[in-house]
C-alpha positions in Angstrom: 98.0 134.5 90.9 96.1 132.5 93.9 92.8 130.2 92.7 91.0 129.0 95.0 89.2 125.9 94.1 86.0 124.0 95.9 83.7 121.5 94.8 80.7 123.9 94.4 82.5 126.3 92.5 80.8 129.0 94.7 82.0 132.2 95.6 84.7 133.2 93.0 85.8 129.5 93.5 86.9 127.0 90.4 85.3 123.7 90.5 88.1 120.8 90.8 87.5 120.3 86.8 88.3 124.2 85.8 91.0 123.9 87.7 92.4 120.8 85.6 92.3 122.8 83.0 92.6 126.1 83.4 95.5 125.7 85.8 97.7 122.6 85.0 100.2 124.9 85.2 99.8 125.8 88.7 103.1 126.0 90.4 102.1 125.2 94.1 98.9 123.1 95.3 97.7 123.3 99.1 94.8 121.4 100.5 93.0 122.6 103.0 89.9 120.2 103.1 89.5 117.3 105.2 90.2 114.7 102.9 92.6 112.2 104.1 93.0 113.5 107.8 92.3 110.4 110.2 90.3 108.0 110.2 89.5 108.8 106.4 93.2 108.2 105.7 92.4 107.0 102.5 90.9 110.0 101.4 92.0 111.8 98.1 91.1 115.4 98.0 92.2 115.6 93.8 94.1 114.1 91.6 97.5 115.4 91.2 98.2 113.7 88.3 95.7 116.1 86.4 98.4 119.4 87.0 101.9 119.2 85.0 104.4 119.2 87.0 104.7 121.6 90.3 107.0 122.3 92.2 105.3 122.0 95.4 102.7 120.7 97.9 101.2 121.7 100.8 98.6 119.6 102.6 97.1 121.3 106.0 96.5 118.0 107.4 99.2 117.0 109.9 97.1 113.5 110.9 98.6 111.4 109.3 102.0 112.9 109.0 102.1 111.4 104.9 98.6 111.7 103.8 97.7 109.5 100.7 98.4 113.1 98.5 101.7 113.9 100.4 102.9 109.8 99.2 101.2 110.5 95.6 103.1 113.5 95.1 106.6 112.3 96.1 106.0 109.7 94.5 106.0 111.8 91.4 109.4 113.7 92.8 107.0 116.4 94.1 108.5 118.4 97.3 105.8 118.2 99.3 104.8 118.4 103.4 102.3 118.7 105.9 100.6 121.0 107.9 102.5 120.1 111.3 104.2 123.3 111.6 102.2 125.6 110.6 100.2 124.3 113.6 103.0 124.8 115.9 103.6 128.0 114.2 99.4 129.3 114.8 100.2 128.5 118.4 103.4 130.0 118.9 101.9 132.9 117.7 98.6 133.2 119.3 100.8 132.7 122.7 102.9 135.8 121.9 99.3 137.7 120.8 97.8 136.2 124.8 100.8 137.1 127.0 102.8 139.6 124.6 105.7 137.8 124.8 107.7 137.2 121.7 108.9 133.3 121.2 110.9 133.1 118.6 111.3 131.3 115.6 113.7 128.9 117.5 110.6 128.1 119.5 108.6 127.1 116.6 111.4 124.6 115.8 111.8 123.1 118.7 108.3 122.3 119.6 107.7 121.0 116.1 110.8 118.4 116.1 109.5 117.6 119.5 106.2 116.6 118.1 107.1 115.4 115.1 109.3 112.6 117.1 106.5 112.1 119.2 104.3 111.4 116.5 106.7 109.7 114.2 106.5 105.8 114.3 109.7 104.0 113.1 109.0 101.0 110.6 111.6 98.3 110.1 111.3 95.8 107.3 113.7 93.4 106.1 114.2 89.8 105.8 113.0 86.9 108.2 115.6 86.8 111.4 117.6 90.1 109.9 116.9 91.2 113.6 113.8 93.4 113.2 112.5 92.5 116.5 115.7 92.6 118.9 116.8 95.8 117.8 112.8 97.4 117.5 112.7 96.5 121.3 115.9 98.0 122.0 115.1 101.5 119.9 111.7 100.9 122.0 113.5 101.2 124.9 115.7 104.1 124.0 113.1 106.4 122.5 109.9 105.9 125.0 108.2 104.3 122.2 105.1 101.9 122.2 107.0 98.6 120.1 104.6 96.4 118.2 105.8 93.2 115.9 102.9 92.4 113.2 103.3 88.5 113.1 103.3 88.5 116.7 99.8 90.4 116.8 98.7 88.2 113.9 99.8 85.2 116.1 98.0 86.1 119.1 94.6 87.5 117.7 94.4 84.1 115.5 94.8 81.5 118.1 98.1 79.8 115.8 101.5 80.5 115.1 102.1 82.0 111.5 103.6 78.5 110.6 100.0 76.8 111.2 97.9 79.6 109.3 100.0 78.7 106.5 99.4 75.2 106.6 95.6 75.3 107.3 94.5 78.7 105.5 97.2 79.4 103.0 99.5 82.5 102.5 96.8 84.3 101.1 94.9 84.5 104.2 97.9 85.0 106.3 98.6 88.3 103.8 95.3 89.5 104.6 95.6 88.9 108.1 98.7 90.9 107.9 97.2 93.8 106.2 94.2 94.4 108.5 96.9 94.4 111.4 99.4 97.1 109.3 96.8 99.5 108.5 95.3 99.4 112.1 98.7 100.0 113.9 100.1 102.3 110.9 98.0 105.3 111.8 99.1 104.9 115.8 101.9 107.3 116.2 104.9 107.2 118.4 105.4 103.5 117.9 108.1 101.0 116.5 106.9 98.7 113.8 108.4 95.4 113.3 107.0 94.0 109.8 106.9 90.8 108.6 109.7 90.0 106.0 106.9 89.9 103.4 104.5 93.0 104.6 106.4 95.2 101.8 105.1 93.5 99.0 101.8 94.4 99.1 100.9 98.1 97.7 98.6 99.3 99.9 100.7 97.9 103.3 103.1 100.3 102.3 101.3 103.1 101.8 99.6 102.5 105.3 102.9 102.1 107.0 104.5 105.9 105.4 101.1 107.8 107.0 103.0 108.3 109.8 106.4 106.5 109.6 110.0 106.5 108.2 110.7 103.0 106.7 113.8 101.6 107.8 115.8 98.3 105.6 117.6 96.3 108.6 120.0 94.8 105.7 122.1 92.3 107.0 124.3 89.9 104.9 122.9 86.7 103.5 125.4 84.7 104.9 124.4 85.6 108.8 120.8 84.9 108.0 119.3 81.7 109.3 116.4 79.3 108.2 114.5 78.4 110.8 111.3 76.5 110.6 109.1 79.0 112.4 109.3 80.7 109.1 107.2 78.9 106.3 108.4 80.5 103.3 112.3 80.4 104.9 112.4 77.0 106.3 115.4 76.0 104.8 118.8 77.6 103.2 117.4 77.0 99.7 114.5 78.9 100.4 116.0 81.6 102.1 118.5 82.6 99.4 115.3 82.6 96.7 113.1 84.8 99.0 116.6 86.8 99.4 117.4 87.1 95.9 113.4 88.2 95.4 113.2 90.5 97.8 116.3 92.3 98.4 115.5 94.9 95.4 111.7 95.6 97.1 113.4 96.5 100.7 115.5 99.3 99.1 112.9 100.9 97.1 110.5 100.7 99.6 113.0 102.0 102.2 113.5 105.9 103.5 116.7 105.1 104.8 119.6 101.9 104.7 120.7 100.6 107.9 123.3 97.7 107.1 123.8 95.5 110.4 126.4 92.6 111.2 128.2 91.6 114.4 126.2 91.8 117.7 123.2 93.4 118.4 124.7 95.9 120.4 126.9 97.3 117.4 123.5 96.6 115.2 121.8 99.2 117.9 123.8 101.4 117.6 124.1 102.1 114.1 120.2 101.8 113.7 120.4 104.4 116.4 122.7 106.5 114.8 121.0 106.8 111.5 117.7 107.4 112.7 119.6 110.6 114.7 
């Protein structure tokens, strides 16, 4: 059985409420409104919290790659995905309908990997001097890629380093600062993100940087980090074992995939490199 639901009701349709509760039960949900496409990326087109537990979702919407429902819904161990190749697949096939050629499902892969690298940005979070911003120039470099470090934008459009916005406006500030500058560059594709070691522990920062990105954990051991007193809240080795001991649980929930670095940065390249392949 297919429902079709719309906020009128009109047609045959169920309003969103009927379909709360006449079809919990529902085994598959696709959107196919506009809610959450850019730049309304924090649009929520219904709650999926009101259906028990399906086994799929489909959301049409292929700008941003992770809508806000795609995020809800694995969140809740919900397979769900995005309506990037069925794009690919419409014009594949109104090709073949134009020149009467046949493509080929191969085709339809191809050009949708292509794109969806193209697209993809590639976030890196970890701790303060882990080596987020030597090896996001180097991936850069490699992949064609726009690269982009947060504090450093945050820096530039404040007039300070990040060690004077603490001391004159607090960490507060500085988080919100951070935020703005997240959610703006998070919805750019085809870009490498360095974060700030603390970007992850705000909510809605990570939610911004999974629109269109695969978070990646730079974890490298304690003892080859260093305090250095650009760093406010890592100025010293005391510091930087608390902040370490806080925050090394958040980076690999948060994280989409593990990359454990060490040595130089070449051999630090390459395995970043290698798991990203």
């Amino acid at each position: 059985e297919i429902v079709r639901v719309s906020r009128s009701g009109r047609n045959g349709a169920k309003t969103y409420e009927e379909a709360y509760s006449l079809c919990s039960d529902a085994a598959l949900l696709i959107n196919t409104t506009p809610a959450g496409m850019y730049p309304d990326t924090d649009g929520m087109p219904f709650d999926i919290s009101r259906f028990d537990h399906p086994e799929g979702l489909l959301d049409v919407i292929y700008n941003p790659l992770n809508t806000r429902l795609i995020q809800d819904a694995r969140s809740k161990g919900i397979r769900a995905e995005n309506g990037l190749y069925m794009l690919v697949g419409q014009a594949v096939l109104s090709s073949e309908l134009f020149t009467g050629k046949k493509a080929g499902e191969d085709v339809i892969e191809q050009i949708y990997q292509e794109l969806l690298s193209e697209k993809r940005n590639i976030v890196l979070i970890g701790m303060p001097g882990c080596g987020k911003s030597t090896l996001g120039k180097m991936l850069a470099e490699r992949l064609g890629k726009q690269m982009v470090e947060t504090d450093e934008i945050i820096s530039q459009e404040a007039g300070m380093s990040i060690k004077d916005i603490f001391a004159e406006y607090g960490e507060q500030h500085f988080r919100d600062l951070e935020s703005e500058v997240v959610k703006r560059y998070s919805v750019k594709g085809g870009t490498v993100i360095s974060t700030g070691g603390g970007a992850i522990l705000r909510k809605e920062n990570v939610e911004a940087l999974r629109l269109n990105g695969v978070v990646v954990f730079i974890d490298r051991p304690l003892d080859q980090l260093k305090a250095t007193d650009s760093r406010p809240l890592s100025n010293d080795r005391s510091k930087l074992e608390k902040l370490y001991e806080e925050r090394y649980q958040i980076y690999k929930d948060t994280a989409d995939m593990i990359v454990k670095t060490g040595g130089t940065k070449t051999d630090s390249a390459e395995k970043l490199w290698e798991a990203l392949r």
